[in-house]
C-alpha positions in Angstrom: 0.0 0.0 0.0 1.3 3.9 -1.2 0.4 6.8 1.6 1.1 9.4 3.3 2.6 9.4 6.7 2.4 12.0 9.0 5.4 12.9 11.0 3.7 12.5 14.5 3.2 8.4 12.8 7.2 8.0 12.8 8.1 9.8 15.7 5.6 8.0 18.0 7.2 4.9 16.6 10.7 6.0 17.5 9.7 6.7 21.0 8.7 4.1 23.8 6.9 6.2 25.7 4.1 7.6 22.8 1.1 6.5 23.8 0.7 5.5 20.2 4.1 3.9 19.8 2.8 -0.1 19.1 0.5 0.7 16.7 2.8 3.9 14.9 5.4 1.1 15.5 3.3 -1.2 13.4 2.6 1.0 10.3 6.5 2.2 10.3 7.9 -1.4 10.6 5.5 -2.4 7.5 7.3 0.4 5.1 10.9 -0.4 6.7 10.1 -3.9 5.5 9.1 -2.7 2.1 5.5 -4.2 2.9 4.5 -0.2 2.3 5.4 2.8 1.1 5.2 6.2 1.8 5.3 10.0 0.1 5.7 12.6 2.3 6.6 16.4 1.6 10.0 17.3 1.9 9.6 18.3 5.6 8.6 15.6 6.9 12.5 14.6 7.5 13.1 17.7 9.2 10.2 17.2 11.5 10.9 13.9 12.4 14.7 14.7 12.8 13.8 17.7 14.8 11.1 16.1 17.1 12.9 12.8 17.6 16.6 14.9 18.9 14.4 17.6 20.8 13.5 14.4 22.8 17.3 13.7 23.4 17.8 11.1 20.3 20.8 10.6 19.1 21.0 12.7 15.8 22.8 10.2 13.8 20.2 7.9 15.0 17.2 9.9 14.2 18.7 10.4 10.3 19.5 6.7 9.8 15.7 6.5 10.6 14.7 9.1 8.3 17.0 7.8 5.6 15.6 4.4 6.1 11.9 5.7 5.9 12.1 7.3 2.4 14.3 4.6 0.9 12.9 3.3 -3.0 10.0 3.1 -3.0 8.8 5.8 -0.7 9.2 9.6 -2.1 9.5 12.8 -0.7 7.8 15.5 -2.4 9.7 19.1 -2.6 8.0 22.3 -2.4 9.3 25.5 -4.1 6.7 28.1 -5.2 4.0 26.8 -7.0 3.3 23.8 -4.7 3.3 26.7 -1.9 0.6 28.6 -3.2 -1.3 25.4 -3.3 -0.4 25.0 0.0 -1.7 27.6 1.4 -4.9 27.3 -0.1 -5.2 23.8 1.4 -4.2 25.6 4.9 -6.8 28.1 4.6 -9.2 26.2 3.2 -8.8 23.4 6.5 -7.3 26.0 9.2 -4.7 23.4 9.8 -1.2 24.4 10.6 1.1 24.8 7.4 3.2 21.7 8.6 0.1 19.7 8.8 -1.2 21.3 5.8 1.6 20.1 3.6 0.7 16.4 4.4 -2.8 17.0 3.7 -2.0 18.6 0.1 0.3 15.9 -0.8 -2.3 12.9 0.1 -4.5 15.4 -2.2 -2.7 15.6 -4.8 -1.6 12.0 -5.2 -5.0 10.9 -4.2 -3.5 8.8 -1.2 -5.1 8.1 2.4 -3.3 10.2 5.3 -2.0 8.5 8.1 -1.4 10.9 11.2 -2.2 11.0 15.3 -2.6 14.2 14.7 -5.9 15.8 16.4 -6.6 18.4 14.1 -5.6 17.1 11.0 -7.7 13.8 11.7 -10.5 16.4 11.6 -9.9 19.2 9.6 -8.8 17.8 6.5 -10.7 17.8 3.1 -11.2 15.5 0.1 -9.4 12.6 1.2 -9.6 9.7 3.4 -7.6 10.4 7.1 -6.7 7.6 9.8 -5.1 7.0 12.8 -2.3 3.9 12.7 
């Protein structure tokens, strides 16, 4: 199966403590085994690099992880200007942060299901189909 993954999916997984970690764990183990694949904007590697060392990971550690996450097939999707301005209608149109609403565009755009523990996401989003792990 091809989706999106939200950020908050792979850092719950890399953290024990997540409430959500065993089932974030789950879904992230079934794209490391090449079971899944993901596409993800082109943030979504500094977000999970960022959250996962905020947290006290080891930064080597957190990038291995990353790396291993968007390995063939999974894709990351880059933004320049264009994709920003559809961006930003996405964000206004779903008053989601512009993080979030970068994961929402690109499972719009590709026509994929979103996977994220995120709150507001799981209930802002438009036009596609948005679950929990």
């Amino acid at each position: 199966m091809i989706f999106v993954l939200d950020a908050s999916v792979a850092i719950a997984a890399a953290r024990p403590a997540e409430v959500a970690h065993l089932r974030a764990r789950s879904m992230v183990d079934r794209i490391l085994r090449g079971d899944d694949a993901i596409v993800v904007p082109s943030l979504f590697g500094i977000e999970v690099v960022a959250g996962l060392t905020r947290r006290g990971h080891d930064a080597a550690g957190a990038e291995a992880f990353v790396d291993a996450l968007l390995a063939p097939p999974s894709e990351a999707i880059t933004i320049g200007p264009v994709r920003a301005a559809m961006i930003r209608r996405t964000a206004a149109a779903s008053r989601l942060r512009a993080a979030d609403a970068c994961y929402v565009w690109t499972a719009q755009r590709r026509s994929l299901a979103l996977c994220t523990l995120d709150a507001e996401i799981l209930t802002r989003s438009i036009g596609i189909r948005v679950y929990a792990p």
